[in-house]
C-alpha positions in Angstrom: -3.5 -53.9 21.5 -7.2 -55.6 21.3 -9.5 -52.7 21.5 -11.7 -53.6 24.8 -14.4 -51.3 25.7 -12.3 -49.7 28.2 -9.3 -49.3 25.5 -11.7 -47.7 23.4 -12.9 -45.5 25.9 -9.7 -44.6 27.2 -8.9 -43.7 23.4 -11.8 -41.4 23.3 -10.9 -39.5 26.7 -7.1 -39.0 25.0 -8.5 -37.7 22.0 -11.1 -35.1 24.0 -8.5 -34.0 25.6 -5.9 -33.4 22.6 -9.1 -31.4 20.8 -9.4 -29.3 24.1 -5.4 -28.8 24.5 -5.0 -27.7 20.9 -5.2 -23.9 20.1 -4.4 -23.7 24.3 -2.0 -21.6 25.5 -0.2 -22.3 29.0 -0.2 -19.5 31.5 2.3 -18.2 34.6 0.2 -20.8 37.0 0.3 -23.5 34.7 -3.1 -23.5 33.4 -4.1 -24.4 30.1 -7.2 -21.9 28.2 -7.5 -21.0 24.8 -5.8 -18.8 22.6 -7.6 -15.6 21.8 -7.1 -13.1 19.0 -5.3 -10.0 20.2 -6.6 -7.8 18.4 -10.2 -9.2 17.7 -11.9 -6.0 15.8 -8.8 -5.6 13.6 -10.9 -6.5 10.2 -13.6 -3.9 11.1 -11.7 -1.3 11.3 -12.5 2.0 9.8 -9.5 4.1 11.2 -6.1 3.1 11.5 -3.4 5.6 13.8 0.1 4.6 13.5 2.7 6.8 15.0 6.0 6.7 16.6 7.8 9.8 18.1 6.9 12.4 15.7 5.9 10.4 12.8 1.8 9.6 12.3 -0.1 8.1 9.8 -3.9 8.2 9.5 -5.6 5.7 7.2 -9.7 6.0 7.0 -11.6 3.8 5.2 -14.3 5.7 2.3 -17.0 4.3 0.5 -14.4 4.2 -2.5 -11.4 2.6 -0.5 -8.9 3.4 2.1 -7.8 7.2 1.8 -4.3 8.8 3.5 -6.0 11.6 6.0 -2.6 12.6 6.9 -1.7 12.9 3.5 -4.5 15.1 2.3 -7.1 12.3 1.8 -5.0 10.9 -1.3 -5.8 7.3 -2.1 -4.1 4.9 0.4 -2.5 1.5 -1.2 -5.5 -0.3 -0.2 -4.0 -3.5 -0.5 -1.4 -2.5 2.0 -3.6 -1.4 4.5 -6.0 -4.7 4.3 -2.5 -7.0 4.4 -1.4 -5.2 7.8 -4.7 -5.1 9.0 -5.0 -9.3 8.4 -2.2 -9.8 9.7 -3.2 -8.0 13.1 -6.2 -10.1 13.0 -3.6 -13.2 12.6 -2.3 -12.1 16.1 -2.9 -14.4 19.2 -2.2 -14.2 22.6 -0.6 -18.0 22.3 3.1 -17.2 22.1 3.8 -14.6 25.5 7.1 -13.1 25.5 7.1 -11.1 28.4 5.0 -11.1 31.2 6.0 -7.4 32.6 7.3 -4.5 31.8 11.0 -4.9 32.4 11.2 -6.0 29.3 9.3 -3.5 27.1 12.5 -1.6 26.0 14.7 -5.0 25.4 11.4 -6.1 22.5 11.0 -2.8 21.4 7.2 -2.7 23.0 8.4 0.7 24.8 8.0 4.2 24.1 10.4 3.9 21.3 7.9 1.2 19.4 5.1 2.2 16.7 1.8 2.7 18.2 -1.4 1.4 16.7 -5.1 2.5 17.7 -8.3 1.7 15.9 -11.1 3.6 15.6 -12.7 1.5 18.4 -10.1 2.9 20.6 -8.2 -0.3 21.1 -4.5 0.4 21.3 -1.5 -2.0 20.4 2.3 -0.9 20.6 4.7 -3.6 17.8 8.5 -3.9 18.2 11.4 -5.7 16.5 14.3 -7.7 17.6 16.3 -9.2 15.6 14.2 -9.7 12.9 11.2 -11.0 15.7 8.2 -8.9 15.7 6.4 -8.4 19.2 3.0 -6.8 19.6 1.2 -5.7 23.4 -1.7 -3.9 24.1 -1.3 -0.7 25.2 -3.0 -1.1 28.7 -1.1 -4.0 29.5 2.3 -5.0 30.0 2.1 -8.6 28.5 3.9 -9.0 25.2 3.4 -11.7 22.4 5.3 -12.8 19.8 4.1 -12.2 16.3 5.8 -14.0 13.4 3.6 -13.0 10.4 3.4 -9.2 11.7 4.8 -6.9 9.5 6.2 -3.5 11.3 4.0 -0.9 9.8 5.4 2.5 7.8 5.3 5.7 10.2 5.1 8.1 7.0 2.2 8.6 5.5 3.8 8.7 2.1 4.4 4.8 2.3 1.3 4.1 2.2 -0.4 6.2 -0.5 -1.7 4.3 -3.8 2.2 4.8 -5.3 1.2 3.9 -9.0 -2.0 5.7 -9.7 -1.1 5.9 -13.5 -0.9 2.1 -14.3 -2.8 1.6 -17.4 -1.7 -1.0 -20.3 0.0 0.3 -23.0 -1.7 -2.0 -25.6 -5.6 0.0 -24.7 -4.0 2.8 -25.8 -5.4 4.1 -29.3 -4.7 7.8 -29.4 -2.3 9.9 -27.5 -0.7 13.3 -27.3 2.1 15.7 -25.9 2.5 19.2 -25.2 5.5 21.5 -24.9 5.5 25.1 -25.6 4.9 24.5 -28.9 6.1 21.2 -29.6 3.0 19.5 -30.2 3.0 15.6 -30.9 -0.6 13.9 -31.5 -1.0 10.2 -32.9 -3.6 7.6 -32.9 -3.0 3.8 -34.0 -4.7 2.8 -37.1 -7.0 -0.7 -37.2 -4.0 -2.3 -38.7 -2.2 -1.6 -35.3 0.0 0.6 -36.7 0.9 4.8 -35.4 0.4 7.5 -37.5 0.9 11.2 -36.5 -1.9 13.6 -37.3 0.4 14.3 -40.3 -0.1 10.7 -41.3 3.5 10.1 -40.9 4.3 6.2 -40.2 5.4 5.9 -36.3 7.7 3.0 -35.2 5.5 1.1 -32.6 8.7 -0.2 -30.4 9.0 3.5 -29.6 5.6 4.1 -28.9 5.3 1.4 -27.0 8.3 1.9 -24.2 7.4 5.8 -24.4 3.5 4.8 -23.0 5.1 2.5 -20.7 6.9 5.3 -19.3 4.0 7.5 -19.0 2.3 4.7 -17.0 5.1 3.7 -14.8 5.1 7.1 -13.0 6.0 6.0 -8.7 4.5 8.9 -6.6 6.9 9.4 -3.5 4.5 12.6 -2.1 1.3 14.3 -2.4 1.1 18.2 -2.1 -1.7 20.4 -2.3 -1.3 23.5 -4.6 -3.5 25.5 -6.9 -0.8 26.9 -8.7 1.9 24.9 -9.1 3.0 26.6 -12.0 3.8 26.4 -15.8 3.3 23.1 -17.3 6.5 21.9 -19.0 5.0 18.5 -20.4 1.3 18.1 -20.8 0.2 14.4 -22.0 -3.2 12.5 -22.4 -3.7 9.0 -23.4 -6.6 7.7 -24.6 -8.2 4.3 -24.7 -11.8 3.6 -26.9 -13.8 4.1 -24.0 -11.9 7.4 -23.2 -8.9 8.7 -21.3 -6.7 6.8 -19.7 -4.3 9.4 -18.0 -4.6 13.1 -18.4 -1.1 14.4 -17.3 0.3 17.7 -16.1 4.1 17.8 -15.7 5.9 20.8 -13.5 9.2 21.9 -13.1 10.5 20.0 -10.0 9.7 16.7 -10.8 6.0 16.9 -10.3 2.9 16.2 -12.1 -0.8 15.8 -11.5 -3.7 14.3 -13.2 -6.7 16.7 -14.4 -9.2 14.1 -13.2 -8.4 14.4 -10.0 -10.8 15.6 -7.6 -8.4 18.1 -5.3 -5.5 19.4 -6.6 -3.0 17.0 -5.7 0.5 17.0 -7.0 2.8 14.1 -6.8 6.9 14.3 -6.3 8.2 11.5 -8.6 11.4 10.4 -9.9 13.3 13.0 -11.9 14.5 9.6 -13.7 11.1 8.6 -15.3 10.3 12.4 -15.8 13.5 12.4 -18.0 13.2 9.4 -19.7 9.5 10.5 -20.6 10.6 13.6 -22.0 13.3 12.1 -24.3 10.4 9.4 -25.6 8.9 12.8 -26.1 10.8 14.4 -28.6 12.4 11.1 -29.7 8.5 10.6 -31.2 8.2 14.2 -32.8 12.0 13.7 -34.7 10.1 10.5 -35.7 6.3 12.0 -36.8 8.1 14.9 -39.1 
């Protein structure tokens, strides 16, 4: 086609109106507008409610991070928390699913769905379907699909910071165990090597998978208790610029850290408090 004036300005008119038709969403009447976020403040949130039925969650946002309030303020998986909170931002009201209520209960956008309000007071209801994701704003009955929105946890215990022992084994430069009187205390030489206090030669493969243990502790609660009881493991691990974890293991599978500020314990696996214990006395059979 020879480009005339008017071809070319028919060219231009078709190309405004692709730029004004894109990010448009169509609505009942057949009008065309622009997609908005649905949830516009999502980023600036501060407090995050999730509940369904029973089940709440309260995530607040410190100066140091994102904190569990409904989980005695332990440390939230901040990571988590800024993910779901993205991908609320992500959310548009280009994809309607349902114009009414009717059907609410079919997507899951009922009474029965998780319930979401931020500390602006905006509140959003999410539901699954077979393996879609819906999301609707409380105060209204329109519902939107919502690909890259994850279903958020309703326990607070899903969202605390899970592994708040991770440290890597090869800082470590002095360590040592307590039980009753079992008392195993190394530190690792500038040739890389561990020696007990007694100077005997430890094998490092040992050490090594027995530190990885200690660090590899999964919280699966938080409790608050001042007297949990007698310590039947006590462990500290320390880097050069200082400690790295300071341990207190309880009968039950629980433990807490002395440097924590309240006095938190965490439930963890009997499975890694087992296989620290027998890296425990597998190191003092080695260090006599």
């Amino acid at each position: 086609m020879r480009l005339t004036r008017r071809n070319a300005g028919l060219l231009a008119l078709t190309a405004a109106l692709a730029v004004g038709v894109w990010g448009s969403t169509r609505s009942g009447d057949g009008a065309t507008r622009r997609s908005r976020a649905l949830v516009p403040r999502a980023l600036e949130a501060a407090r995050l409610t999730i509940e369904r039925g029973a089940e709440r969650v309260e995530l607040v946002r410190a100066d140091e991070g994102w904190r569990v309030a409904s989980l005695h303020d332990f440390p939230a998986y901040a990571d988590g928390v800024e993910r779901f909170l993205r991908q609320l931002a992500a959310v548009r009201d280009a994809d309607l699913a349902a114009e009414t209520s009717a059907r609410h209960e079919r997507l899951g956008v009922d009474a029965s769905g998780v319930h979401i309000r931020l500390d602006d007071g905006a509140a959003y209801v999410v539901g699954a379907v077979a393996g879609a994701t819906y999301l609707r704003r409380a105060d209204d009955a329109h519902v939107y699909r919502a690909p890259t929105l994850t279903v958020p946890a309703t326990t607070s215990a899903a969202w605390i910071e899970a592994q708040p022992f991770l440290f890597d084994p090869s800082s470590a430069v002095r360590l040592s165990a307590v039980s009753g009187e079992a008392v195993l205390a190394a530190a690792r030489g500038e040739d890389g090597r561990w020696r007990s206090r007694a100077g005997a030669l430890l094998p490092s493969a040992p050490v090594t998978e027995w530190l990885r243990a200690v660090a590899s502790f999964v919280a699966t609660d938080v409790s608050l208790d001042e007297r949990p009881g007698e310590p039947t493991l006590t462990i500290r691990v320390e880097s050069a610029d200082g400690a790295l974890v300071d341990l207190v293991l309880f009968e039950g599978a629980r433990l807490t850290d002395v440097g924590f500020e309240r006095s938190w314990i965490l439930g963890v696996p009997p499975a890694t408090i087992a296989r620290v214990q027998r890296g425990f006395e597998a190191l003092l059979q080695a260090a006599r």
